[in-house]
Backbone as a ProteinNet text record, in pm:
[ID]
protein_1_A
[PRIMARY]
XXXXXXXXXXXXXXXXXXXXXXXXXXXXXXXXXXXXXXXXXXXXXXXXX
[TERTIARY]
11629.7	11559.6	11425.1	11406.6	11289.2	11280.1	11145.9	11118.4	11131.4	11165.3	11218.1	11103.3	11002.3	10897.8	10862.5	10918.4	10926.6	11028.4	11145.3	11232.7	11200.4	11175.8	11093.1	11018.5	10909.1	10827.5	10893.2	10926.5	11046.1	11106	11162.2	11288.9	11205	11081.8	10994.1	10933.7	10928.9	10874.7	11027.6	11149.7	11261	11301.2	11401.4	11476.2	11615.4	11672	11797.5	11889.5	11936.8	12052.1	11934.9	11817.5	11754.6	11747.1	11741	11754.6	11915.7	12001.3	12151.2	12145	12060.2	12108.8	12035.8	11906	11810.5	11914	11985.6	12072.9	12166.2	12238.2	12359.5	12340.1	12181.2	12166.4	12089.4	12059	12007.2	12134.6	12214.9	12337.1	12449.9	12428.6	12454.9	12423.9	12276	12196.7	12197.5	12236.4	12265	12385.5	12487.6	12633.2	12675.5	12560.9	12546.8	12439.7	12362.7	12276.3	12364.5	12433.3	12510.9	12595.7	12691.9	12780.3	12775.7	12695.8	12572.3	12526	12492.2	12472.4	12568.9	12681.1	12824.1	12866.3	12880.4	12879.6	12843.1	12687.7	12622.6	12653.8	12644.4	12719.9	12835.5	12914	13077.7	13055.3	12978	12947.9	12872.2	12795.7	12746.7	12821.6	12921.7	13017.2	13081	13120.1	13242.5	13146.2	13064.9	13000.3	12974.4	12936.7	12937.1	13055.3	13194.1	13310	13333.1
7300.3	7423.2	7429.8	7415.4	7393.6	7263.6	7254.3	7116.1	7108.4	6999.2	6934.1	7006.4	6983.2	7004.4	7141.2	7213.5	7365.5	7433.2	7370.2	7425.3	7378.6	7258.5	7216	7314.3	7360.6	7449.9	7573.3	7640.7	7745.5	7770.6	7645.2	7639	7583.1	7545.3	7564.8	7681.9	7796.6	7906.1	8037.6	8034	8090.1	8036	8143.4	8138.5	8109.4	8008.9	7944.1	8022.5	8175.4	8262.7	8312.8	8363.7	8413.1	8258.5	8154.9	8024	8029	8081.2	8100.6	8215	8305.9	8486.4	8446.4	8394.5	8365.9	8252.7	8156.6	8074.2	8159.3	8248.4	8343.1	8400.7	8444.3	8589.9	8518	8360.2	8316.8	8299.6	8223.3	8193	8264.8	8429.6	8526.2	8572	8537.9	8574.8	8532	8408.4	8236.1	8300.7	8317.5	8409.4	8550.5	8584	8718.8	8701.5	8607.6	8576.5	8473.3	8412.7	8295.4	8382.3	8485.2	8565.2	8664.7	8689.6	8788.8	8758.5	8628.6	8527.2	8507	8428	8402.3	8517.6	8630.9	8787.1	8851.9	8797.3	8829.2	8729.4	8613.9	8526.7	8495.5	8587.5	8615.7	8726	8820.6	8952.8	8886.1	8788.3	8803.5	8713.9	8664.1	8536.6	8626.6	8731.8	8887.8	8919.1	8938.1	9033.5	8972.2	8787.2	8728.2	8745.1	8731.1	8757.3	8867.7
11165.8	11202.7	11129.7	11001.4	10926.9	10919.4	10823.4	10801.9	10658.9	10612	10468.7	10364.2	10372.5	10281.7	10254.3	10360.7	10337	10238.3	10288.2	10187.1	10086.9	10056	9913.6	9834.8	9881.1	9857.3	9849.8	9958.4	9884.7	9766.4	9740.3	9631.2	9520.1	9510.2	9427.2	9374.4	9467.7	9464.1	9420.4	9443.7	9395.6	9269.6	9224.1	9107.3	9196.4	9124.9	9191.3	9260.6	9203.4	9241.4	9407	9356.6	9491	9579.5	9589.4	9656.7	9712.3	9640.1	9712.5	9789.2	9713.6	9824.4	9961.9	9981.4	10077.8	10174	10105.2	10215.6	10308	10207.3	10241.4	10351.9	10337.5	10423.2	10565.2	10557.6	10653.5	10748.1	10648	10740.8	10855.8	10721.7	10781.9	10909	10902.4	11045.7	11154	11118.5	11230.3	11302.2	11204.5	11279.8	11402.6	11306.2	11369.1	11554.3	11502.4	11631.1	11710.2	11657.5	11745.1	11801.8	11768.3	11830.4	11922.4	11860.7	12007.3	12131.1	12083.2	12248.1	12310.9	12227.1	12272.2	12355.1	12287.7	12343.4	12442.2	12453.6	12591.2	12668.2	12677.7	12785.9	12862.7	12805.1	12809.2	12896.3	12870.4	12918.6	13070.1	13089.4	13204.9	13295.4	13247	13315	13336.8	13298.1	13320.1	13500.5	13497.7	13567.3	13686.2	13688.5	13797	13906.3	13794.2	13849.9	13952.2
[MASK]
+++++++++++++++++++++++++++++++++++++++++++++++++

């Protein structure tokens, strides 16, 4: 999703615990957006029916 040299720079620029909270809350987001889609696509495969 990014490129190598970014997170580099990032994690150059954080303090290690904020380098874990910033993963957490990305990952978090990945979930929350992956399920939502899943969610809406389910929802429009419902509706074709």
């Amino acid at each position: 999703m990014f490129h190598l040299h970014v997170w580099e720079s990032v994690a150059n620029n954080l303090i290690y615990s904020d380098l874990i909270r910033l993963f957490i809350y990305l990952r978090i987001v990945e979930t929350v957006v992956s399920e939502t889609a899943v969610s809406e696509l389910c929802i429009i495969a419902m509706r074709k029916d």
